[in-house]
mmJSON file of the N, C-alpha and C atoms, coordinates in Angstrom:
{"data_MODEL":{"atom_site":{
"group_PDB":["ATOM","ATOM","ATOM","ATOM","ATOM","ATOM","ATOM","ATOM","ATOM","ATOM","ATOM","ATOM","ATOM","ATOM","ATOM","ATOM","ATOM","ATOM","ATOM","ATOM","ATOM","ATOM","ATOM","ATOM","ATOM","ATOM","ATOM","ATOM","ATOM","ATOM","ATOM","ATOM","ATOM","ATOM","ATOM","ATOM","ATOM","ATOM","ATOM","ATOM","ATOM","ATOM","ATOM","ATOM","ATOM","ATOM","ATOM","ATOM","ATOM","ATOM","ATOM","ATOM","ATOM","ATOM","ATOM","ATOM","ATOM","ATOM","ATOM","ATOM","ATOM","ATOM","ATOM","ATOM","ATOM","ATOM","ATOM","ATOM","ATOM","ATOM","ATOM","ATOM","ATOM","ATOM","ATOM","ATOM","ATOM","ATOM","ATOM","ATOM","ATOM","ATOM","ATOM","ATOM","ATOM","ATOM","ATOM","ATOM","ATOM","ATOM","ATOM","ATOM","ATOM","ATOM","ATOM","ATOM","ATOM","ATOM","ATOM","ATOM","ATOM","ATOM","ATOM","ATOM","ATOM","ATOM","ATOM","ATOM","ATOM","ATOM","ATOM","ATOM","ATOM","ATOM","ATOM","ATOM","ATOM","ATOM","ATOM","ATOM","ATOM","ATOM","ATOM","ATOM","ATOM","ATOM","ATOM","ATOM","ATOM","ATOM","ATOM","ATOM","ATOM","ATOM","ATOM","ATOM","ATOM","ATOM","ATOM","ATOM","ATOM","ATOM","ATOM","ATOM","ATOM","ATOM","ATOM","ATOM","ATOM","ATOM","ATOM","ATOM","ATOM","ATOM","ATOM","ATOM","ATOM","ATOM","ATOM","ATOM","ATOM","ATOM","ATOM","ATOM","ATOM","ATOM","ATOM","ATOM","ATOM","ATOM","ATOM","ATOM","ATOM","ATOM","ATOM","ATOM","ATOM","ATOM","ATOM","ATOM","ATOM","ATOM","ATOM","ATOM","ATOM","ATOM","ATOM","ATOM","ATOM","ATOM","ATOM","ATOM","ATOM","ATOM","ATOM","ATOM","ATOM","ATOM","ATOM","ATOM","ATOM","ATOM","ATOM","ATOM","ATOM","ATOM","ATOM","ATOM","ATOM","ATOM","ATOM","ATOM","ATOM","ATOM","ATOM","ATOM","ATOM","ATOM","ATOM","ATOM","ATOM","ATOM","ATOM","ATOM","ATOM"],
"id":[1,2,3,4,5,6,7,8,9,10,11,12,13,14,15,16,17,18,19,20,21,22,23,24,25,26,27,28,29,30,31,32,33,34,35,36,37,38,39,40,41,42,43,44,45,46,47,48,49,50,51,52,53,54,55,56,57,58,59,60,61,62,63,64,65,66,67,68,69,70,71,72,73,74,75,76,77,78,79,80,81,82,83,84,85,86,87,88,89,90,91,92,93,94,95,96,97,98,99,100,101,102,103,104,105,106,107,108,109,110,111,112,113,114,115,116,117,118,119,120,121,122,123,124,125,126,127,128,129,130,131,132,133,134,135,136,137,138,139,140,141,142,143,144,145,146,147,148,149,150,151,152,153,154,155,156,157,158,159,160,161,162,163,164,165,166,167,168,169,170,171,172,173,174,175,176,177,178,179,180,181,182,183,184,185,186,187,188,189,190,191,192,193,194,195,196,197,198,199,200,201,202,203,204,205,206,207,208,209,210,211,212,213,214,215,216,217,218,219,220,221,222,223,224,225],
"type_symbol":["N","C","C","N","C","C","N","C","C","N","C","C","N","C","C","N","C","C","N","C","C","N","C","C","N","C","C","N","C","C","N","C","C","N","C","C","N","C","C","N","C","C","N","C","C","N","C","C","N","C","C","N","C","C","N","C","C","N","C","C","N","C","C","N","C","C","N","C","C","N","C","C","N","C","C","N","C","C","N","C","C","N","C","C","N","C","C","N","C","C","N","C","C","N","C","C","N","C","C","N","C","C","N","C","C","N","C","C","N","C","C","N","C","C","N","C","C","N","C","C","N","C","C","N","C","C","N","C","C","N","C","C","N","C","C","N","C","C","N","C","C","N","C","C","N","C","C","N","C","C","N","C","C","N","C","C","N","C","C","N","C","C","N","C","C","N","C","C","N","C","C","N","C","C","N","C","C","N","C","C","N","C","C","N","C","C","N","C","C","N","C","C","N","C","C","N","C","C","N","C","C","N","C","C","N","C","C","N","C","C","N","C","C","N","C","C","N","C","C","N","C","C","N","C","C"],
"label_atom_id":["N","CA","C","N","CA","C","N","CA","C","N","CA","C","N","CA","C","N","CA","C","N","CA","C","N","CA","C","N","CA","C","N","CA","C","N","CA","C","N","CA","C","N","CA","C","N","CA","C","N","CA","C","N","CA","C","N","CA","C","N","CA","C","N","CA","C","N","CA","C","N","CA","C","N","CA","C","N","CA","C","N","CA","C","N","CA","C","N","CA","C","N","CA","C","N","CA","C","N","CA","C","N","CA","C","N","CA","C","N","CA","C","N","CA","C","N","CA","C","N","CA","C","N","CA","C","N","CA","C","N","CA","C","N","CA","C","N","CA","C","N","CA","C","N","CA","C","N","CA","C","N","CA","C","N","CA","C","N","CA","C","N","CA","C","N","CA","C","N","CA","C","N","CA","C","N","CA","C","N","CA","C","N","CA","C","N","CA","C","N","CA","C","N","CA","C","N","CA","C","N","CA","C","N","CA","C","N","CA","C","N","CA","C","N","CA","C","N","CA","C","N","CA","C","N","CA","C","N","CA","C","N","CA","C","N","CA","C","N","CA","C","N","CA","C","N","CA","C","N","CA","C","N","CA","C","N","CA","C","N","CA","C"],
"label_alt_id":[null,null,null,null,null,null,null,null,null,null,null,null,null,null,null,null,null,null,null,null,null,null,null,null,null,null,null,null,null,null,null,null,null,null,null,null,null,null,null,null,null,null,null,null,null,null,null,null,null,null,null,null,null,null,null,null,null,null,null,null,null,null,null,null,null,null,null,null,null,null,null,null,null,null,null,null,null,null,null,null,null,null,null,null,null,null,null,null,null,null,null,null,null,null,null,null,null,null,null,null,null,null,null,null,null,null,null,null,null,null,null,null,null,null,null,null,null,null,null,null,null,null,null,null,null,null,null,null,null,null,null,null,null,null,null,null,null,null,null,null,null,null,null,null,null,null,null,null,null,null,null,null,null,null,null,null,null,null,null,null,null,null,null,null,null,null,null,null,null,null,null,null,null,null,null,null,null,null,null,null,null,null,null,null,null,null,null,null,null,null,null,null,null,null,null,null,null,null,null,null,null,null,null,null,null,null,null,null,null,null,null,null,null,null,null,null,null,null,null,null,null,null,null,null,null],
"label_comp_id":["UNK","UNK","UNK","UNK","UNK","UNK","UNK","UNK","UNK","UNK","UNK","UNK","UNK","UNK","UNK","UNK","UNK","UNK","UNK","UNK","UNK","UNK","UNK","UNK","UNK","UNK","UNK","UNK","UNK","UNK","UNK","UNK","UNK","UNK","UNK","UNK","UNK","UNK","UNK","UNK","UNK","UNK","UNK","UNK","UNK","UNK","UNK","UNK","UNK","UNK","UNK","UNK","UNK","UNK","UNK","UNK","UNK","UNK","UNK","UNK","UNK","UNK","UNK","UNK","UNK","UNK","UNK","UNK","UNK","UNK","UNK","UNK","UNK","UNK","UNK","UNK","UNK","UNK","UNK","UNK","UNK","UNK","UNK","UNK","UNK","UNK","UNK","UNK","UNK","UNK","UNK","UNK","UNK","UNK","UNK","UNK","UNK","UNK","UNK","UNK","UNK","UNK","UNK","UNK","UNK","UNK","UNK","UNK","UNK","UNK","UNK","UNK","UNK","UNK","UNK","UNK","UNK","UNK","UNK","UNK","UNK","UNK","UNK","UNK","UNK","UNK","UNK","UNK","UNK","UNK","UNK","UNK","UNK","UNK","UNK","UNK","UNK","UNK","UNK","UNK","UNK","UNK","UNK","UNK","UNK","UNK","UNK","UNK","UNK","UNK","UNK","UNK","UNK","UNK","UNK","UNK","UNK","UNK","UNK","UNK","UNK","UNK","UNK","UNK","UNK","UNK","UNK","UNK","UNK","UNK","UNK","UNK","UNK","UNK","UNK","UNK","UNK","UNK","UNK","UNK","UNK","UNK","UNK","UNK","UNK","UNK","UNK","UNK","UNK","UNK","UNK","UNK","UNK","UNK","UNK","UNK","UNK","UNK","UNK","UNK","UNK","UNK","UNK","UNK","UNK","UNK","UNK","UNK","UNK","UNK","UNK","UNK","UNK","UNK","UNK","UNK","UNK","UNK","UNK","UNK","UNK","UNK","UNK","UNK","UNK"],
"label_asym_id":["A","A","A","A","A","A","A","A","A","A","A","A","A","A","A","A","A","A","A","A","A","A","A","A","A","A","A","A","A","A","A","A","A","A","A","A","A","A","A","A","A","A","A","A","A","A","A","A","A","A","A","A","A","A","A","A","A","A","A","A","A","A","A","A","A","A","A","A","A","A","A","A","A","A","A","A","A","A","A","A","A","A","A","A","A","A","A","A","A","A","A","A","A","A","A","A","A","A","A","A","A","A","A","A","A","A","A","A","A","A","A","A","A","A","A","A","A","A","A","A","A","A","A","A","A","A","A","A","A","A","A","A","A","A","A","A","A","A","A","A","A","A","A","A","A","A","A","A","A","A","A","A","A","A","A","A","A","A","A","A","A","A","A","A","A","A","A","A","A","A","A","A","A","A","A","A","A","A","A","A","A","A","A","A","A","A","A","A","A","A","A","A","A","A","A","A","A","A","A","A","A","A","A","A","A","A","A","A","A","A","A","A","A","A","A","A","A","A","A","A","A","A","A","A","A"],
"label_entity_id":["1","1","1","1","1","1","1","1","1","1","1","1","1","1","1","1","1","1","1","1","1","1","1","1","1","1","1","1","1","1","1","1","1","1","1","1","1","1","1","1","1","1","1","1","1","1","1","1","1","1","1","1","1","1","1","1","1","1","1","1","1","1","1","1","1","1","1","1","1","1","1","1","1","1","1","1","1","1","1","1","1","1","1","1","1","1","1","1","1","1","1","1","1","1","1","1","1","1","1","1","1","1","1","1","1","1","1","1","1","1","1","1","1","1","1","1","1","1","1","1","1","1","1","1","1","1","1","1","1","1","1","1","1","1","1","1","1","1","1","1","1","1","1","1","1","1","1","1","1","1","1","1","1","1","1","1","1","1","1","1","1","1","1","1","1","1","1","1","1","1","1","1","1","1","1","1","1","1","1","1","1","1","1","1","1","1","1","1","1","1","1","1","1","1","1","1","1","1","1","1","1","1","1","1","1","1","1","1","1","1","1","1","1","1","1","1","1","1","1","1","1","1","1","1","1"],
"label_seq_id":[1,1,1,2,2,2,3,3,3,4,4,4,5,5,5,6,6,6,7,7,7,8,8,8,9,9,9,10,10,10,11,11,11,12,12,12,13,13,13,14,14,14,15,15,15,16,16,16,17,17,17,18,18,18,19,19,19,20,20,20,21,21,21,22,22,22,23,23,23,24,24,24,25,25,25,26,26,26,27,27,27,28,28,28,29,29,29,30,30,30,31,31,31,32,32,32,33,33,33,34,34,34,35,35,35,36,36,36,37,37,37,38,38,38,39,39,39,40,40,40,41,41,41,42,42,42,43,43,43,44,44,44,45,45,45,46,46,46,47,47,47,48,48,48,49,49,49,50,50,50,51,51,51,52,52,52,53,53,53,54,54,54,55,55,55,56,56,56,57,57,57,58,58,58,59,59,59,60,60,60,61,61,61,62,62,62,63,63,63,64,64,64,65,65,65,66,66,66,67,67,67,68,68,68,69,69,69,70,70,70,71,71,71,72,72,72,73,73,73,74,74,74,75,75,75],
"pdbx_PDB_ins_code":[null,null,null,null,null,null,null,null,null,null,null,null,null,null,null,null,null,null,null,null,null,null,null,null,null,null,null,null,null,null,null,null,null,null,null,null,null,null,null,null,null,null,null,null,null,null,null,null,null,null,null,null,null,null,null,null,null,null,null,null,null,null,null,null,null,null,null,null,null,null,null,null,null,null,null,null,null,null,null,null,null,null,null,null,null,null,null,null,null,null,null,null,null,null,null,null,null,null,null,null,null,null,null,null,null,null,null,null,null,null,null,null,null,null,null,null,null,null,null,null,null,null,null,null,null,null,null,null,null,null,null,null,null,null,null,null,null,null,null,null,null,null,null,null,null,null,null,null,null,null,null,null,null,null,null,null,null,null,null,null,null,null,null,null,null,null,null,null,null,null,null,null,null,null,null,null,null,null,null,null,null,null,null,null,null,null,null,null,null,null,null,null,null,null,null,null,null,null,null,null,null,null,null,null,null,null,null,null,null,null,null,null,null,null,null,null,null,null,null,null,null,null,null,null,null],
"Cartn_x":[8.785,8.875,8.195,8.644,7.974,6.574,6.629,4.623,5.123,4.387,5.059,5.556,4.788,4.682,6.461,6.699,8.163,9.103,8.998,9.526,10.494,9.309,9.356,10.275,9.644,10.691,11.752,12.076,13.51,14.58,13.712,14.315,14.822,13.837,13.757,15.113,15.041,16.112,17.516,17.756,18.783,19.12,18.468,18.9,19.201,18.393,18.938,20.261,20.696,22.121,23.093,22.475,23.359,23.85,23.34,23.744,23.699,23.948,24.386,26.111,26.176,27.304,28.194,27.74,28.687,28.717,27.73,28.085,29.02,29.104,30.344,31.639,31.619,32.764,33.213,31.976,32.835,32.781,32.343,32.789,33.74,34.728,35.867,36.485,36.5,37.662,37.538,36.03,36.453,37.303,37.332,37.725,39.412,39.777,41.255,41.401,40.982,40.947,41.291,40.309,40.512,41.771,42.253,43.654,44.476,44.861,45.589,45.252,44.149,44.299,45.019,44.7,45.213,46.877,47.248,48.952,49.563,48.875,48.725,48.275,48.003,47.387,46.441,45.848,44.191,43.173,43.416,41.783,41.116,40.116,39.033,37.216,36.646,35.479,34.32,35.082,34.788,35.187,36.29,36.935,36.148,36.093,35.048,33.757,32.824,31.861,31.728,32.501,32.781,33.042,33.808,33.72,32.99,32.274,30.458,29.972,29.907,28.801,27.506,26.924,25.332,24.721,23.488,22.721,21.802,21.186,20.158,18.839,17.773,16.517,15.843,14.75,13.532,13.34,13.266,13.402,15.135,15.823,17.066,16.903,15.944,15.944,15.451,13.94,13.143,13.573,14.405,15.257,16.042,16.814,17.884,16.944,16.015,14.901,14.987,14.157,13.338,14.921,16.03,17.01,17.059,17.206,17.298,15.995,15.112,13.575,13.906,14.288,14.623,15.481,16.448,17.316,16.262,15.83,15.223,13.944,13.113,12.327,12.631,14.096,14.847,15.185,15.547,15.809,14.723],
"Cartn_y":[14.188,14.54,15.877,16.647,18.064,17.75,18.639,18.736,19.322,18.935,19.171,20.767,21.67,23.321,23.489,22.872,23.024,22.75,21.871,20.393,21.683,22.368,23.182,24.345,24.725,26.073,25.949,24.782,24.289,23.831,23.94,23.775,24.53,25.596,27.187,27.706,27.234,27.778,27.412,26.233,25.403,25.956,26.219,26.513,27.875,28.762,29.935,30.501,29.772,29.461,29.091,27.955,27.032,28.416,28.888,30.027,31.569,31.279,32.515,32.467,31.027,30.923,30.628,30.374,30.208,31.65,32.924,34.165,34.239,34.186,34.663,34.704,33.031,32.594,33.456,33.466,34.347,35.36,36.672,37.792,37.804,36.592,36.444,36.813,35.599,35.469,36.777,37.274,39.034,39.779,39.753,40.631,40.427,39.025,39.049,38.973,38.868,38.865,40.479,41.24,42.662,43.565,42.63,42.896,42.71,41.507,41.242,41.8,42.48,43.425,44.684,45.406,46.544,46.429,45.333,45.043,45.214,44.561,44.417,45.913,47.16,47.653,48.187,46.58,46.449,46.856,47.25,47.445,48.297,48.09,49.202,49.005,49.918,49.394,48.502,48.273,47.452,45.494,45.91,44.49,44.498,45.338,45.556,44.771,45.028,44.77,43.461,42.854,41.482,40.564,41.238,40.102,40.021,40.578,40.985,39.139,38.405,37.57,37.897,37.124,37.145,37.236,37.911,37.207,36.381,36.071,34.974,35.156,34.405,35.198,33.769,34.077,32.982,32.404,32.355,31.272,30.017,30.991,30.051,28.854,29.714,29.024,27.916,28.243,26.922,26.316,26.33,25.164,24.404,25.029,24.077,23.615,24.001,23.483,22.601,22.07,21.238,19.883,20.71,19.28,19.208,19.66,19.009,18.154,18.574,17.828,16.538,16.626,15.007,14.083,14.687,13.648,13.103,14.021,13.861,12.812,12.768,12.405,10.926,10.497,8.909,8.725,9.053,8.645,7.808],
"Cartn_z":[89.704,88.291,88.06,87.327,87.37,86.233,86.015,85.224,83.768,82.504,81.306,81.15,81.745,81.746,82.3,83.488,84.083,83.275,82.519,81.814,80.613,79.799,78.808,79.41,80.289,80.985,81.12,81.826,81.89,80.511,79.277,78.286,78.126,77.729,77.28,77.997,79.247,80.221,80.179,79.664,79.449,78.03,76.705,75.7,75.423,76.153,76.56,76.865,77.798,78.668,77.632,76.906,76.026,75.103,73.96,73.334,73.787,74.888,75.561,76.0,76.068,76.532,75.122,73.997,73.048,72.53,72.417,72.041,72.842,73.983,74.939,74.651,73.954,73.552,72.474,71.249,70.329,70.261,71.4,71.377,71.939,73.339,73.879,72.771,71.571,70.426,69.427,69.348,68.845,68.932,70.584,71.473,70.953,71.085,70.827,69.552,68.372,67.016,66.614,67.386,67.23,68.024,69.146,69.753,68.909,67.463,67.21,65.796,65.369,63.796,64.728,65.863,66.285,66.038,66.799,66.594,64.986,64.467,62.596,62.124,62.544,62.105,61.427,61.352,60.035,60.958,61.961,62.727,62.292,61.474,61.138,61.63,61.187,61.749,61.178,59.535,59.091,59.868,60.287,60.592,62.234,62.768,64.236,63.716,63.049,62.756,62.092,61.525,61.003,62.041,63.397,64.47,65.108,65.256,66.384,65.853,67.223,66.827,66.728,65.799,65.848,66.467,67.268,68.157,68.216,69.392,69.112,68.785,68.173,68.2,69.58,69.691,70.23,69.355,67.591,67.259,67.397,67.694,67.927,69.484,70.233,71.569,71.235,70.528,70.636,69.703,68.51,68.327,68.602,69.833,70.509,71.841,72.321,73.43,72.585,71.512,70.76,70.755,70.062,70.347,71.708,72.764,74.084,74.245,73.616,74.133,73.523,72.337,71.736,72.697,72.851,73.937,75.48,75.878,76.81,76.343,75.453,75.117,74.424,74.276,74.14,74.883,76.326,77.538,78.532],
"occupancy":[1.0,1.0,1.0,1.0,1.0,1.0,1.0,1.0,1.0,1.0,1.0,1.0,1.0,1.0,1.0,1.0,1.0,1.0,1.0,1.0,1.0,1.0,1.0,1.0,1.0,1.0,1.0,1.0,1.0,1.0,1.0,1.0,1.0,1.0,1.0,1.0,1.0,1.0,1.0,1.0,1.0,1.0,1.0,1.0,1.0,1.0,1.0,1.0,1.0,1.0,1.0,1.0,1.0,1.0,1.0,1.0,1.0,1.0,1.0,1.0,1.0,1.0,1.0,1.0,1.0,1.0,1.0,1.0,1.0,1.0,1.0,1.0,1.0,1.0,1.0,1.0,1.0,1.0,1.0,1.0,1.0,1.0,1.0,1.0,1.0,1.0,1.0,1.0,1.0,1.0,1.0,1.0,1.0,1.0,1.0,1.0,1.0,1.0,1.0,1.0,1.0,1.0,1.0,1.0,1.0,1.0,1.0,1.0,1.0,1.0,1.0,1.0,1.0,1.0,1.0,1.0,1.0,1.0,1.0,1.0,1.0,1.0,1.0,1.0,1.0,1.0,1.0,1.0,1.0,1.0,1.0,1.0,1.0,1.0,1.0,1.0,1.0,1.0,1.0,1.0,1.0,1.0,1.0,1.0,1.0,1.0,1.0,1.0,1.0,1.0,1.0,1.0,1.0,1.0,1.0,1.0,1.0,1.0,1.0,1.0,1.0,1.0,1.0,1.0,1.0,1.0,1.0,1.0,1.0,1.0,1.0,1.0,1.0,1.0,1.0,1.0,1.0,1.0,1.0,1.0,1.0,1.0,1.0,1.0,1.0,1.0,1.0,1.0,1.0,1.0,1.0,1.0,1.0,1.0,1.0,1.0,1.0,1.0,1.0,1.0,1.0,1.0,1.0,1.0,1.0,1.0,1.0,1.0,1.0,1.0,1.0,1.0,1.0,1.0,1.0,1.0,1.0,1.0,1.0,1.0,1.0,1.0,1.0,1.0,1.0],
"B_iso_or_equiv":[0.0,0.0,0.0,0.0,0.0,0.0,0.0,0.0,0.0,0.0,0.0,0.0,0.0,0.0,0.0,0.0,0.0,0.0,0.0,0.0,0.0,0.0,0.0,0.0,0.0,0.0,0.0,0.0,0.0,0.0,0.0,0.0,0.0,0.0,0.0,0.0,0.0,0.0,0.0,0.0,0.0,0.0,0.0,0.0,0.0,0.0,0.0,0.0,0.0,0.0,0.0,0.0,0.0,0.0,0.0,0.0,0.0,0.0,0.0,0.0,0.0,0.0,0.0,0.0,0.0,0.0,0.0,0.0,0.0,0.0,0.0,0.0,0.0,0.0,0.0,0.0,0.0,0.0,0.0,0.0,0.0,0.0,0.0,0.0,0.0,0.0,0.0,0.0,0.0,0.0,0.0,0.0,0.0,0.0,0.0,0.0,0.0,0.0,0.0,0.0,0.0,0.0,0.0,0.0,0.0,0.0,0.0,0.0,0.0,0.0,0.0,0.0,0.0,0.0,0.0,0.0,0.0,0.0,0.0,0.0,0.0,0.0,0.0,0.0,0.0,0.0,0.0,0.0,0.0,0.0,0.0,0.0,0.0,0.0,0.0,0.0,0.0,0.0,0.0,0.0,0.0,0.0,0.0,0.0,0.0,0.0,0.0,0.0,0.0,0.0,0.0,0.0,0.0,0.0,0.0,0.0,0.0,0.0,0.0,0.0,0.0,0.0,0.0,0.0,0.0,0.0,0.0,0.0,0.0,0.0,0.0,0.0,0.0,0.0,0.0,0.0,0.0,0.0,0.0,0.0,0.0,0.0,0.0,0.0,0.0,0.0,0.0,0.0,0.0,0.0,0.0,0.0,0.0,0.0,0.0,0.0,0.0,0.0,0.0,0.0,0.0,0.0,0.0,0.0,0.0,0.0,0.0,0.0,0.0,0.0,0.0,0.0,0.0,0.0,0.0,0.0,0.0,0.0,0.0,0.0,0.0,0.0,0.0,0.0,0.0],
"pdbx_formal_charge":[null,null,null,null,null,null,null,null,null,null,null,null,null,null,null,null,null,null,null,null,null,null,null,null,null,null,null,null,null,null,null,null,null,null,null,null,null,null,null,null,null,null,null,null,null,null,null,null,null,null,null,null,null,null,null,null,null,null,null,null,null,null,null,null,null,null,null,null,null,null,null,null,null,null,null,null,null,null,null,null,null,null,null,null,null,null,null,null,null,null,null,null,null,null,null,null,null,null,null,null,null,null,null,null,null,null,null,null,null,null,null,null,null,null,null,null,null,null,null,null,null,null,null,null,null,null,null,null,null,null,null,null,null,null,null,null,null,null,null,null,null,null,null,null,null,null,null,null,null,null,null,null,null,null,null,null,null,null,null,null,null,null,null,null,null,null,null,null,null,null,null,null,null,null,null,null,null,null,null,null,null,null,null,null,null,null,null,null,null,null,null,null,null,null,null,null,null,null,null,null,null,null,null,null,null,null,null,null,null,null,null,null,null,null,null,null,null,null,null,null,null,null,null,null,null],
"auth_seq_id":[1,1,1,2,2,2,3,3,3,4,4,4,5,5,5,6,6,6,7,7,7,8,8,8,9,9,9,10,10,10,11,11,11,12,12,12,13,13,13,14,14,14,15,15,15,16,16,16,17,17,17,18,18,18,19,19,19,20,20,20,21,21,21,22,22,22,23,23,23,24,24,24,25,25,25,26,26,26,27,27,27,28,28,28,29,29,29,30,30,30,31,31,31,32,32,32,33,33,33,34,34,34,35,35,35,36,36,36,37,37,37,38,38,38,39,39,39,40,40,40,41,41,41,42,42,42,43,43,43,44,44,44,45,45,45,46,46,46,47,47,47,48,48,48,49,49,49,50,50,50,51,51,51,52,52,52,53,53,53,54,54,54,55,55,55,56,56,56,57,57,57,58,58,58,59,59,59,60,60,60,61,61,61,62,62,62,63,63,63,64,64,64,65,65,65,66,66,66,67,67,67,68,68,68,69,69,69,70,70,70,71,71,71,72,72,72,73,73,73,74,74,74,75,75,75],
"auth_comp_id":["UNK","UNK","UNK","UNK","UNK","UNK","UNK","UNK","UNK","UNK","UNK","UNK","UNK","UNK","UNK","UNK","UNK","UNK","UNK","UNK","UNK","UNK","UNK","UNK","UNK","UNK","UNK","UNK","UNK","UNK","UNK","UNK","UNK","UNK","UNK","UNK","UNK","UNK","UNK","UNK","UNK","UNK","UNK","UNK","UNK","UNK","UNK","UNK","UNK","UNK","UNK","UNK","UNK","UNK","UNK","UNK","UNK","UNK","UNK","UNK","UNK","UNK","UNK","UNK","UNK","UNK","UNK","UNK","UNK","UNK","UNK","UNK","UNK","UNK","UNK","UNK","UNK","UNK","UNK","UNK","UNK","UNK","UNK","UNK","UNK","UNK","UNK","UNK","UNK","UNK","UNK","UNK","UNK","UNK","UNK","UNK","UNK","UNK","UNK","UNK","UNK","UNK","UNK","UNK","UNK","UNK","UNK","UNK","UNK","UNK","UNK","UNK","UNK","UNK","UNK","UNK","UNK","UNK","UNK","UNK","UNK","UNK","UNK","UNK","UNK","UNK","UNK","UNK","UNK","UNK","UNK","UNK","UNK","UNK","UNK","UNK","UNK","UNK","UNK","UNK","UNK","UNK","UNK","UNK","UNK","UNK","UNK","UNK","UNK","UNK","UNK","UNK","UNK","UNK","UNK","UNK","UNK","UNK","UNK","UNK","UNK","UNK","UNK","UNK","UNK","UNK","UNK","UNK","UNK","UNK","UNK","UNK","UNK","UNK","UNK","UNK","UNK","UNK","UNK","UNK","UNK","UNK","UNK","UNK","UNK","UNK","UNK","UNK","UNK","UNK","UNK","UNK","UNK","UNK","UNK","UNK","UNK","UNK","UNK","UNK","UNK","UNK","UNK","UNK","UNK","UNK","UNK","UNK","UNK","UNK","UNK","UNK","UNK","UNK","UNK","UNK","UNK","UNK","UNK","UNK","UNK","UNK","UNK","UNK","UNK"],
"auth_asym_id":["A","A","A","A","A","A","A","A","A","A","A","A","A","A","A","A","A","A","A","A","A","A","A","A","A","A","A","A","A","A","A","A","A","A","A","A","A","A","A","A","A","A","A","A","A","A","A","A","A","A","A","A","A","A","A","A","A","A","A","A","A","A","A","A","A","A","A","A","A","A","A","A","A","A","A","A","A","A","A","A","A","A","A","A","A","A","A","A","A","A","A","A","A","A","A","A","A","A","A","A","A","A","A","A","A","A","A","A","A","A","A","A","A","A","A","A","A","A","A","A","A","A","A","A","A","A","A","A","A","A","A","A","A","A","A","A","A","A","A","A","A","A","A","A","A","A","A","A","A","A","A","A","A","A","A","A","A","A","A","A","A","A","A","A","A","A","A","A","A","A","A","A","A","A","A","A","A","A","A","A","A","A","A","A","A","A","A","A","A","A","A","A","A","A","A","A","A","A","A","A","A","A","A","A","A","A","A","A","A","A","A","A","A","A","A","A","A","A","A","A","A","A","A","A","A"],
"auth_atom_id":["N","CA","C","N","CA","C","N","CA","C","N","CA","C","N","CA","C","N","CA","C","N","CA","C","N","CA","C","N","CA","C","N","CA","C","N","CA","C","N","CA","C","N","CA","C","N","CA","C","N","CA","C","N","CA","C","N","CA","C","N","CA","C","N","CA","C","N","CA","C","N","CA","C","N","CA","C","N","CA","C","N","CA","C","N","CA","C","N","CA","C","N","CA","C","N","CA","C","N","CA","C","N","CA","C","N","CA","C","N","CA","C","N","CA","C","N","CA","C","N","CA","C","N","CA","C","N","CA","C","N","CA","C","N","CA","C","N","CA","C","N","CA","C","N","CA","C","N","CA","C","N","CA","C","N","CA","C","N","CA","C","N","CA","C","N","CA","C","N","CA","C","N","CA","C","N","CA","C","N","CA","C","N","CA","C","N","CA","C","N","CA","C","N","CA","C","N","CA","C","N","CA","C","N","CA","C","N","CA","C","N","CA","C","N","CA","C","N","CA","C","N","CA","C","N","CA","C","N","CA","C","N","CA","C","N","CA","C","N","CA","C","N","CA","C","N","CA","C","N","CA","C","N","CA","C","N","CA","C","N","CA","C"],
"pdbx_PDB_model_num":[1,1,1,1,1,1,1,1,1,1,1,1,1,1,1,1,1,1,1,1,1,1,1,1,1,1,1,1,1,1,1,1,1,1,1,1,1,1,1,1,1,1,1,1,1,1,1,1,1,1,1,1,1,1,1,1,1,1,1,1,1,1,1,1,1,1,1,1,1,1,1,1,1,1,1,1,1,1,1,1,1,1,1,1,1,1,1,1,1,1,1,1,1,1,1,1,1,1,1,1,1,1,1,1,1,1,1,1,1,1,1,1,1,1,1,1,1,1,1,1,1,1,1,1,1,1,1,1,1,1,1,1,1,1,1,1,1,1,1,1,1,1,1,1,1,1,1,1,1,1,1,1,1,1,1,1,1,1,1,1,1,1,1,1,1,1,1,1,1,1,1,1,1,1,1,1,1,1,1,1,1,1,1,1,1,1,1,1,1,1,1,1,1,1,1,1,1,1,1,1,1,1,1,1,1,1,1,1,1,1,1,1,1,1,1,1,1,1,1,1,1,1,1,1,1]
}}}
């Protein structure tokens, strides 16, 4: 069993990942959102800037750590 210090890292590490991988997703769907205003001719840099996902802060991590800690912590 690892030691609580690991326990935490591995959250951190896991929730990290976790919304790293959903920006991914929606700069993927940017990416083609903004392929398909170019076709339409609406692409401006207003409509560029409206598809930019958010990023994350460290408070976003240690909130989704904190829900993984719950599951883990009813198991």
């Amino acid at each position: 069993m690892s030691n609580p210090y690991e326990l935490r890292f591995r959250l951190l590490e896991m929730a990290q990942g976790y919304l790293q991988d959903r920006k991914q997703e929606k700069q993927e769907f940017a990416y083609q959102a903004w392929d398909l205003a170019k076709e339409n001719g609406k692409a401006t840099m207003e409509v560029w800037n409206d598809l930019q996902p958010d990023s994350y802060s460290i408070e976003d991590i240690k909130k989704k750590a904190n829900e993984l800690y719950e599951f883990v912590e009813k198991q």
